[in-house]
NULO-785644 format. One record per residue (C-alpha): z, y, x. Coordinates in steps of 0.02 Angstrom, whole numbers, always signed. Each point is the difference from the previous one (the first is absolute). Layout:
// residues N
REC     zz     yy     xx
REC      Z      Y      X
...
END
This chain:
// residues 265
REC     zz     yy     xx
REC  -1421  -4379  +6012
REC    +35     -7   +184
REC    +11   +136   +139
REC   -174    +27    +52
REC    +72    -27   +188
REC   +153    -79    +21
REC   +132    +62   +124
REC    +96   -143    +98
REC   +112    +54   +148
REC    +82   -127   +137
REC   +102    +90   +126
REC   -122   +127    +73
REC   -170    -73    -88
REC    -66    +62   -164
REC   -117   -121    -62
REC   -122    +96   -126
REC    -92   -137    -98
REC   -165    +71    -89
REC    +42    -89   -182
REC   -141    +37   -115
REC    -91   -173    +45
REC    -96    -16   -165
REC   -104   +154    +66
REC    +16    -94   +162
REC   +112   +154    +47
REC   -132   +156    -40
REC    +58   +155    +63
REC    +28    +86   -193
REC    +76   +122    -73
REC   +160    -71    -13
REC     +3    -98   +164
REC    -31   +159   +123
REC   +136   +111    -46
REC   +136   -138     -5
REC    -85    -45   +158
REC    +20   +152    +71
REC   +187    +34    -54
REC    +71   -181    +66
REC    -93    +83   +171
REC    +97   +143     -8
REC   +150    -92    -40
REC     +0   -118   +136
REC    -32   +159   +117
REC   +147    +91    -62
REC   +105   -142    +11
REC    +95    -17   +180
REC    +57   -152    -18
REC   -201    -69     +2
REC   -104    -33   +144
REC   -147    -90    -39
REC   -117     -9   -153
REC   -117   -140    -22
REC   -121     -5   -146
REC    -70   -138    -79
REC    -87    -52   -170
REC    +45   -108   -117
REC    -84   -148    -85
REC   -181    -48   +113
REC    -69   +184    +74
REC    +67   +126    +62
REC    -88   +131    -80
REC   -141    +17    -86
REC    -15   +200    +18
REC    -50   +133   -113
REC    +16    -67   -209
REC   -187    -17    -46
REC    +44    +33   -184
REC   +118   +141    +37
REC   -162    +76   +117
REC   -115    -30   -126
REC   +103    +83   -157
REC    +10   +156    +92
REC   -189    +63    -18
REC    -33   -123   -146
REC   +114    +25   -126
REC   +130   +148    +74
REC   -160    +99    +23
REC    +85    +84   +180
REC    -68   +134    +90
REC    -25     -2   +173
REC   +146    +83    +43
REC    +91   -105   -120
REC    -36   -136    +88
REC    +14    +81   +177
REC   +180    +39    -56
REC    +18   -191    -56
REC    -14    -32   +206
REC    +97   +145    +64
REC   +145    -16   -121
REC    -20   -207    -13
REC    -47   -135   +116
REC    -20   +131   +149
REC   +184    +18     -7
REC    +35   -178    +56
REC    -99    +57   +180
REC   +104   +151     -7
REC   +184    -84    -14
REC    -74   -146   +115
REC    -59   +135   +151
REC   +172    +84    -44
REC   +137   -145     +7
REC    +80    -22   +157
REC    +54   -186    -60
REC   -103   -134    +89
REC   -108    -90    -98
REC    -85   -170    -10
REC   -138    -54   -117
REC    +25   -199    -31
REC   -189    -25    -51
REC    +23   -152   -127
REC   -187     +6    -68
REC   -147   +127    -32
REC    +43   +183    +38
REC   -168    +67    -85
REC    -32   +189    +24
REC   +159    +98    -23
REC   +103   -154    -10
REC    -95    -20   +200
REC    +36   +166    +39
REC   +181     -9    -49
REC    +22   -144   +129
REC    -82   +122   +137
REC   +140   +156    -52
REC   +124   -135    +52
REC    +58    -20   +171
REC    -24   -159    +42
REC   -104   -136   -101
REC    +41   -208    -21
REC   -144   -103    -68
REC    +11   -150    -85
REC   -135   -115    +15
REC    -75    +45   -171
REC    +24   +173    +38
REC   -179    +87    -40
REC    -29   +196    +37
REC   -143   +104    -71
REC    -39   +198    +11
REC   -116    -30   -166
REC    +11   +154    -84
REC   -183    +17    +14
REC    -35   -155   -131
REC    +54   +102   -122
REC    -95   +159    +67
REC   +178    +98    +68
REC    +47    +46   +185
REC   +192    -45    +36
REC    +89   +143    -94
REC   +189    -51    +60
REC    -21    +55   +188
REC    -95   -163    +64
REC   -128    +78    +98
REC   +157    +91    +91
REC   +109   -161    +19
REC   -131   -128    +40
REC   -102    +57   +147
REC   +172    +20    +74
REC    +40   -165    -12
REC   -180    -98    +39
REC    -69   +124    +71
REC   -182   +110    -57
REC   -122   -114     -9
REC    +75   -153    -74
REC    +81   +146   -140
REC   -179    +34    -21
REC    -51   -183    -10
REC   +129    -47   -128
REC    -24   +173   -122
REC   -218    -15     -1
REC    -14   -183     -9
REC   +199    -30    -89
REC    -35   -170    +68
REC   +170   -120    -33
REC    +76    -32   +172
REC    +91   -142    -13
REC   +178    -36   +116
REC    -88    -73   +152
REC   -114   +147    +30
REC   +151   +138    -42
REC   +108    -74   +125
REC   -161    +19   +106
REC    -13   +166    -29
REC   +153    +40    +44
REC    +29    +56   -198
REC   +169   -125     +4
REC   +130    -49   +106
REC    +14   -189    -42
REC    -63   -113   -136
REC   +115   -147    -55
REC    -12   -140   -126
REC    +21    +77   -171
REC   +172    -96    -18
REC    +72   +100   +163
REC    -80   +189    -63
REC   +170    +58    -50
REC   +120    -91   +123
REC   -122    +75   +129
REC     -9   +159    -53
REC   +218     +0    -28
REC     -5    -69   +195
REC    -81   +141    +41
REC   +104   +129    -99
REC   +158    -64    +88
REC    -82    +21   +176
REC    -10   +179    -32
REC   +196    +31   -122
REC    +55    -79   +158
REC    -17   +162    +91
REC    +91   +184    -23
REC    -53    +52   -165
REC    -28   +181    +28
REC   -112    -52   +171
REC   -100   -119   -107
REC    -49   +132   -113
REC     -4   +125   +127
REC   -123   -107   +102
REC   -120     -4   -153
REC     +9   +184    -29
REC    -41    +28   +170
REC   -152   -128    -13
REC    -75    +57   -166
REC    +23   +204    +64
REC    -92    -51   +191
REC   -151    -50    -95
REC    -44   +181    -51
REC    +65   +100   +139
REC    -43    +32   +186
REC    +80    -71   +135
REC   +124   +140    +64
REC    +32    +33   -176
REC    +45   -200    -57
REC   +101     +7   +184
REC   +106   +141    -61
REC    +14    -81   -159
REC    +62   -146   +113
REC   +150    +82   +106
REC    +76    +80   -154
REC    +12   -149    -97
REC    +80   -102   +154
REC   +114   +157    +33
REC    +49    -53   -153
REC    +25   -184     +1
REC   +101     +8   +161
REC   +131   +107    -99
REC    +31   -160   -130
REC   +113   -129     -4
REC   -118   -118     -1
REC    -92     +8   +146
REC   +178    +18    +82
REC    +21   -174    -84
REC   -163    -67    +76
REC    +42    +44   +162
REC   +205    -67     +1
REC    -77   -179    -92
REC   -147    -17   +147
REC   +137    +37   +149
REC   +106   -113    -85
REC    -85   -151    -36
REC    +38    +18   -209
REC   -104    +35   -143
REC     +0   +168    -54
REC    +90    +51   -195
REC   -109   +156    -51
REC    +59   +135   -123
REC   -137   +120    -26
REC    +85   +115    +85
END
C-alpha cells in the first residue's frame, strides 16, 4: 500500500499530497503520524522553504474516520481518559507540529475540508481554493466539538462570529463565500489548484531562507504576546539577520541592478 501522505520536493517546495482518497483522505490512525513526521521532516530540512499540502483524488479531507470514532466506545469499550489520551497523544499532535514549524505553509484546498480535514487548512499559513473547494466546522452532526485545536485556529482566521456560525450551524461554505470571508487567499479553476499554489511557493523560496522562516516565527509568536514584548522579539531577530550573508546579498544585488544567489547563510 501507499504512503498515507506522499512527500514530493522541487527545489525549496515540499509538496505533501494527502493519499488515502478512498476515505476521501480521513485523518486515521495511520495518516496523522506519517503526517506529522513528513512535517517535521520538511522543518528540519534546510534546504526546504515552503510546504504546500494538498489531497489527493476529489477532497481534500474528509476529517476525523467515522468508523475509527465509532470503534472506540463501541467495540474497544475506552474510557474517558482513554479516549482523552486518543486526542492528546493523536490528532492533537498535527496542531502541535503545525503551531511549531517554522516552514511556511500553504493549504491547496482541492475539494471538501470537512471538520478536521477544515481545520487542518486553517493551521496552514496561507489557504488556495479551488472552485470545488467546500469547508465545514461539522463536528456537531455527529454530536463532537472540534477536538484537534479548531476552536483555537479558526476564530483566528475568520474571525468570532463567523467561527461560531460555521461550528453551531456546520453549514457547508462553499469557495465563493470563503474567499468572502476572507477564509482563502484565491480560488482558481480546479485545473490551476496546484500550478497556483507552486506559483505561490516560488514567490516566497525566492527570498533568504532563514528571513522567510524567521518572518513566520515572528508572525505566529506576535499573535500571543504584547506589543513591547513581540517588538523585542522583533530587534533580536533583525540583529540577527543583518549579521548573514544573505541579507548582505540582498543589499549588493538591489545596488547593483542583478538578481540576488541566496545561500541560507
Amino acid at each position: 500500500m501507499s504512503e498515507p501522505v506522499s512527500y514530493e520536493q522541487d527545489g525549496r517546495v515540499v509538496v505533501l499530497t494527502l493519499n488515502r482518497p478512498d476515505t476521501r483522505n480521513a485523518l486515521s490512525h495511520d495518516l496523522v503520524p506519517d503526517l506529522v513526521e513528513k512535517l517535521k521532516k520538511a522543518d528540519a530540512d534546510e534546504s526546504v522553504s515552503c510546504v504546500i499540502i494538498t489531497g489527493a483524488g476529489k477532497s481534500f479531507s474528509s476529517g476525523g474516520n467515522l468508523k475509527e470514532i465509532r470503534a472506540m466506545t463501541q467495540e474497544r469499550n475506552l474510557s474517558a481518559n482513554e479516549l482523552r489520551r486518543w486526542y492528546t497523544d493523536g490528532i492533537q499532535n498535527i496542531p502541535r507540529t503545525m503551531e511549531s514549524i517554522t516552514v511556511p505553509t500553504i493549504a491547496a484546498v482541492n475539494g471538501h475540508a470537512i471538520g478536521a480535514g477544515c481545520d487542518l487548512t486553517m493551521m496552514c499559513d496561507i489557504r488556495i481554493a479551488s472552485e470545488k473547494a467546500i469547508f465545514a466546522e461539522s463536528f456537531m452532526r455527529v454530536g463532537l466539538i472540534p477536538g484537534d485545536g479548531g476552536a483555537w485556529f479558526l476564530p483566528r482566521v475568520i474571525g468570532w462570529s463567523r467561527a461560531c456560525e460555521m461550528s453551531y450551524t456546520c453549514d457547508m461554505i462553499d469557495a465563493t463565500k470563503a474567499d468572502k470571508w476572507g477564509m482563502v487567499s484565491e480560488v482558481v479553476a480546479p485545473e490551476q489548484l496546484l500550478d497556483t499554489a507552486r506559483a505561490m511557493a516560488k514567490r516566497i523560496v525566492a527570498h533568504p531562507p532563514i528571513g522567510v522562516r524567521m518572518a513566520k516565527k515572528l508572525l505566529r509568536a506576535s499573535q500571543d504576546m504584547p506589543v513591547n514584548a513581540a517588538l523585542e522579539m522583533a530587534a533580536g531577530m533583525q540583529a540577527t539577520l543583518q549579521q548573514t550573508e544573505d541579507h548582505l546579498e540582498a543589499l549588493d544585488a538591489a545596488l547593483e541592478g542583478r538578481e540576488a544567489v541566496f545561500k541560507g547563510r
